[in-house]
C-alpha positions as CSV (number, residue, x, y, z in Angstrom):
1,X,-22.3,1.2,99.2
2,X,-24.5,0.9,96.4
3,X,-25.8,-2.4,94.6
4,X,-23.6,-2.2,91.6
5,X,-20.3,-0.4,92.8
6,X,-20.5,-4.0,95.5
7,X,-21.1,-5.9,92.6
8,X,-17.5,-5.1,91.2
9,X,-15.7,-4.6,94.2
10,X,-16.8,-8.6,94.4
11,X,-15.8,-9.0,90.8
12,X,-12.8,-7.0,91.2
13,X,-11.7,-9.4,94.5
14,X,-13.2,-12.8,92.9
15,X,-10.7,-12.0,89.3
16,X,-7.6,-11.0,91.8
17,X,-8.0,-14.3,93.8
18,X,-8.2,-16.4,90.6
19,X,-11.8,-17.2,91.2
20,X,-13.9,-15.5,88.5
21,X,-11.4,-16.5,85.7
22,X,-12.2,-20.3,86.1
23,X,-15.9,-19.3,85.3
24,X,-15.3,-17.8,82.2
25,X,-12.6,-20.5,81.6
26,X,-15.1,-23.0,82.5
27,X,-18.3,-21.6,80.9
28,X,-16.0,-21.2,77.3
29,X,-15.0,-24.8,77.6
30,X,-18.6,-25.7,77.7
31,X,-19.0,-23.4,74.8
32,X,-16.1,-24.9,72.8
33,X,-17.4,-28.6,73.8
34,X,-21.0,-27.2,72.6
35,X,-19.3,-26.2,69.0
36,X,-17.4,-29.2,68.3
37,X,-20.4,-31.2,69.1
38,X,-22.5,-29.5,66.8
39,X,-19.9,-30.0,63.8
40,X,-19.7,-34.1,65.2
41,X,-23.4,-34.1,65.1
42,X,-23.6,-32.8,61.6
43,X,-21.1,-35.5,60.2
44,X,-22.8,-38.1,62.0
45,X,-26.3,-37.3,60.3
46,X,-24.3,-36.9,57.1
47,X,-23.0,-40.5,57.6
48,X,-26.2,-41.7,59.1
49,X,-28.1,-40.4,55.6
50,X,-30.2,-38.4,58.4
51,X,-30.9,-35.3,56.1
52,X,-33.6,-34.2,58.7
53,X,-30.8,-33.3,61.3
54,X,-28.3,-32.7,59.2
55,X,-30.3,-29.9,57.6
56,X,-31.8,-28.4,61.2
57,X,-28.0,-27.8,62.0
58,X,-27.5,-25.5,59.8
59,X,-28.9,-22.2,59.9
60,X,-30.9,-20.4,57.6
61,X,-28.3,-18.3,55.7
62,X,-25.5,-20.4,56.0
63,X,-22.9,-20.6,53.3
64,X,-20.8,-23.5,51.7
65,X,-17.4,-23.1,50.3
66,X,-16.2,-25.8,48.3
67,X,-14.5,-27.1,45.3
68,X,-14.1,-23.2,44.1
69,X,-18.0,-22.8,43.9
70,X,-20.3,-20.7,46.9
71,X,-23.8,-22.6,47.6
72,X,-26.6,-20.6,49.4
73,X,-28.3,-23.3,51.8
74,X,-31.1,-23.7,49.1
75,X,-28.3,-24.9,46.6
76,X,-26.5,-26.9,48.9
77,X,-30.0,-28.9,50.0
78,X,-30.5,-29.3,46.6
79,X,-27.8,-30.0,44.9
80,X,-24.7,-31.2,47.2
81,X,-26.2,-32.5,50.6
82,X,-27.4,-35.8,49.1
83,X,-23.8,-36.2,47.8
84,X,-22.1,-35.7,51.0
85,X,-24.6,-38.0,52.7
86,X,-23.4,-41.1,50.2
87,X,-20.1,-40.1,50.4
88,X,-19.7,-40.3,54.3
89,X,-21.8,-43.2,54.3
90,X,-18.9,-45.5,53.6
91,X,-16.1,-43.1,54.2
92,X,-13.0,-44.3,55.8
93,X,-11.4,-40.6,56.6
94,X,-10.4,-39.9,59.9
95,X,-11.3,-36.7,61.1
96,X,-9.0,-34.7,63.9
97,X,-9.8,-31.7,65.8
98,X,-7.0,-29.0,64.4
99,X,-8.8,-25.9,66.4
100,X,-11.8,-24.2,67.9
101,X,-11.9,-20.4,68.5
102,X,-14.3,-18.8,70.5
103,X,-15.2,-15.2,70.1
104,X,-18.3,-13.9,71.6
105,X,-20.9,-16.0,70.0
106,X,-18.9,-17.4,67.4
107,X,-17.3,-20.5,67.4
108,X,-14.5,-21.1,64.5
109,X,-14.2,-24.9,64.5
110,X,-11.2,-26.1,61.9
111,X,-10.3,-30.2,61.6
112,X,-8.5,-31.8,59.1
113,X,-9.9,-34.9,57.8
114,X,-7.2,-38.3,56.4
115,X,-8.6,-40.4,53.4
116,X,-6.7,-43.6,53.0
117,X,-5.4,-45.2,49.9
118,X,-8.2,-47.5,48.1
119,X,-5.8,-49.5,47.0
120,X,-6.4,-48.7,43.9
121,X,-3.2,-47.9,41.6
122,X,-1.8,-45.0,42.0
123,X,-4.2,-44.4,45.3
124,X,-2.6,-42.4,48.0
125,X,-6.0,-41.3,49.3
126,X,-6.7,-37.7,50.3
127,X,-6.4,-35.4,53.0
128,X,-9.5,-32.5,53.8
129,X,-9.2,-29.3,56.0
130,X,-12.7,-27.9,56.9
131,X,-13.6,-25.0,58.6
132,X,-16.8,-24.5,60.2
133,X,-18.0,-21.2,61.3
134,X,-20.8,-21.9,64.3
135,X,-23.3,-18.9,66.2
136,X,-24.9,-19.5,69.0
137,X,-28.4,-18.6,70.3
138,X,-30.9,-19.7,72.7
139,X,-31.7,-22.9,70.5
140,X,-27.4,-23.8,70.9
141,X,-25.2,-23.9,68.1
142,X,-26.0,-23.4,64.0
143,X,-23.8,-23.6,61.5
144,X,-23.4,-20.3,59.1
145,X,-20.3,-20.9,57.1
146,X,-18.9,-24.2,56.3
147,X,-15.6,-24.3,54.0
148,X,-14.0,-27.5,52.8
149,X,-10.6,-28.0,50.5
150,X,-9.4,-31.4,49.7
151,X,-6.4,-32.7,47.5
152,X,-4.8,-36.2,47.2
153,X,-2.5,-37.0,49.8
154,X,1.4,-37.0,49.0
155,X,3.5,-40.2,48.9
C-alpha cells in the first residue's frame, strides 16, 4: 500500500469514527477565537489612543465603510482614526458578539455595539452594527474591510 492511498484510508477511518472532525472543529474554533481577538484588540488600542497598534492591525489595503463615505487606509489614518480614538476613549457602548464566519482564510466578524442615553433631552443613545472582514496569514489575523452603521436608538 502506497504512502498516500494509507494516508486516506486513515483519514477516511479517523472522519467515520468522529475523530478527524474534532480537529477541524477544534482548529476553526482557534481560528474564530484568533478573529474576534484581533477585532477586541483593535477597539482596545482605539480606546487606549494606541494608534501604533491600532494601525499594524489593519492591513495594507483595507477598506472602511462608514457614514455613506469609502476610506482607503491612507484616508482613514488621516482623516478618521484620530476620531474614533477620542470617541472610544470615553465611550460607554457595550459591544456584543452577533457572529463570526469562517471561510478558508477569512474570517467575517459582525457585533452590534449599545450606546446609552446621555441624559441629555431627548437622548435615547444609539445602537452600532459593525462588520469586520479579517485574512489571515503567517503574521495571524489583519483586518481588510471594516463597515460600521449607527442610528439613535428607539424609545
Amino acid at each position: 500500500m502506497t504512502r498516500l492511498v494509507r494516508l486516506a484510508t486513515l483519514t477516511a477511518a479517523l472522519t467515520l469514527c468522529g475523530v478527524a472532525a474534532p480537529l477541524s472543529a477544534q482548529s476553526n474554533r482557534s481560528d474564530s477565537t484568533a478573529a474576534v481577538a484581533a477585532v477586541e484588540q483593535f477597539h482596545a488600542a482605539l480606546a487606549a489612543g494606541d494608534s501604533v497598534r491600532a494601525t499594524a492591525l489593519l492591513a495594507t489595503d483595507v477598506m472602511v465603510l462608514e457614514s455613506g463615505a469609502i476610506q482607503t487606509r491612507a484616508e482613514y489614518l488621516g482623516h478618521h482614526l484620530g476620531a474614533d480614538m477620542a470617541a472610544s476613549k470615553d465611550s460607554k457602548a457595550v459591544r456584543s458578539l452577533v457572529q463570526v464566519r469562517l471561510i478558508g482564510g477569512t474570517a467575517y466578524v459582525v457585533s452590534k455595539s449599545v450606546t446609552p442615553p446621555s441624559g441629555a433631552e431627548r437622548s435615547n443613545g444609539s445602537e452600532m452594527a459593525e462588520l469586520m472582514v479579517l485574512s489571515k496569514d503567517a503574521s495571524g489575523w489583519s483586518i481588510r474591510a471594516v463597515h460600521w452603521s449607527s442610528r439613535r436608538r428607539r424609545a
